[in-house]
C-alpha positions as CSV (number, residue, x, y, z in Angstrom):
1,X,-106.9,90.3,-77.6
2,X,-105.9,93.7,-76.9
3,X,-108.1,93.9,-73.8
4,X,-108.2,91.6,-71.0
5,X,-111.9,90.6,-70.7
6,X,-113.9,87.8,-69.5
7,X,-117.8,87.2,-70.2
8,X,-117.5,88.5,-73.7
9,X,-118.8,87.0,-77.0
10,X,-117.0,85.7,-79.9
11,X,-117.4,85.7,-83.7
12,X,-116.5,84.0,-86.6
13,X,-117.7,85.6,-89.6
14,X,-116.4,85.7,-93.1
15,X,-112.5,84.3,-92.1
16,X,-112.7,87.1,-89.1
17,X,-112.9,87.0,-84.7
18,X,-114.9,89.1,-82.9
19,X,-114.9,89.8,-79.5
20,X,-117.5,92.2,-78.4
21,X,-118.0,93.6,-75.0
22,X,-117.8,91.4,-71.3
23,X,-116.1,92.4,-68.6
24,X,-112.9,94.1,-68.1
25,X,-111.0,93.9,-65.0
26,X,-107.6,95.1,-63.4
27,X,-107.3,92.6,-60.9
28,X,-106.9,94.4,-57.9
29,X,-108.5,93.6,-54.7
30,X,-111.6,94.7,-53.8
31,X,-111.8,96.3,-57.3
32,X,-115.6,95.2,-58.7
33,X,-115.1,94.2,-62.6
34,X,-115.6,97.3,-65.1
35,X,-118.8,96.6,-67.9
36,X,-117.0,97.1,-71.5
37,X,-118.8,98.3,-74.9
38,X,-115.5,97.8,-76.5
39,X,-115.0,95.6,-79.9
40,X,-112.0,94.1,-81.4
41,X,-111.4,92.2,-84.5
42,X,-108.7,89.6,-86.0
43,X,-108.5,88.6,-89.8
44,X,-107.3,85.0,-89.4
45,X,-105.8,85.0,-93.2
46,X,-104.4,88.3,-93.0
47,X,-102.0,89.8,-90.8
48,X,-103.4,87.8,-87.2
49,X,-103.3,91.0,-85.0
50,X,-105.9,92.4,-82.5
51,X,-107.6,96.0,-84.3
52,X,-110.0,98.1,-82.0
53,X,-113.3,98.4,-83.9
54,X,-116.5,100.6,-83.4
55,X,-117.5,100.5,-79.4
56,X,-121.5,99.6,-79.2
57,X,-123.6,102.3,-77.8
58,X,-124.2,100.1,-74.6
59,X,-122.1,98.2,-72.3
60,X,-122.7,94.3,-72.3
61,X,-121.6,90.7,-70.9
62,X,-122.7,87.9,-71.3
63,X,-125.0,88.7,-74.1
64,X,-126.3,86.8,-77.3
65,X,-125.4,87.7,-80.8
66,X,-127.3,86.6,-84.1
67,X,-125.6,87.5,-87.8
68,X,-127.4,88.4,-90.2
69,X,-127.0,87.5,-94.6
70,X,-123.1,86.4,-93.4
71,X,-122.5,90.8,-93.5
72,X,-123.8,91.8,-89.8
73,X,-123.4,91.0,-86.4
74,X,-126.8,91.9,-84.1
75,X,-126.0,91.8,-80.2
76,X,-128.7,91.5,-77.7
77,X,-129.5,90.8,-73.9
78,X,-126.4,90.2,-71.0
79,X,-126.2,92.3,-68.6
């Protein structure tokens, strides 16, 4: 992935990964972990490298995702 992230989702849909949002962290000390709305994507039969994709309009972790007619991804809940 192209961010380090922990409490995120992930998707397999139609031969591609998604990871969408979790947390982000630098690991410093003291440093509280940072909410992401960021998205990335893999095709797994094409060229197997990390692409930044639309950012969702909130931040999330640890949410739940449903898909939708094997074309869309709906994400809902976390925090």
């Amino acid at each position: 992935m192209l961010l380090k992230r922990y409490g995120h989702i992930s998707v397999y849909l139609n031969s591609i990964v998604y990871v969408i949002g979790g947390f982000g962290h630098k690991d410093l000390p003291h440093e509280p972990p940072v909410t992401l709305n960021a998205c990335e994507r893999m095709n797994v039969n094409a060229e197997n490298k990390w692409n930044h994709i639309s950012s969702m309009n909130d931040t999330r972790a640890f949410c739940s995702y449903v898909t939708f007619n094997s074309q869309y991804i709906y994400v809902f809940g976390g925090m």
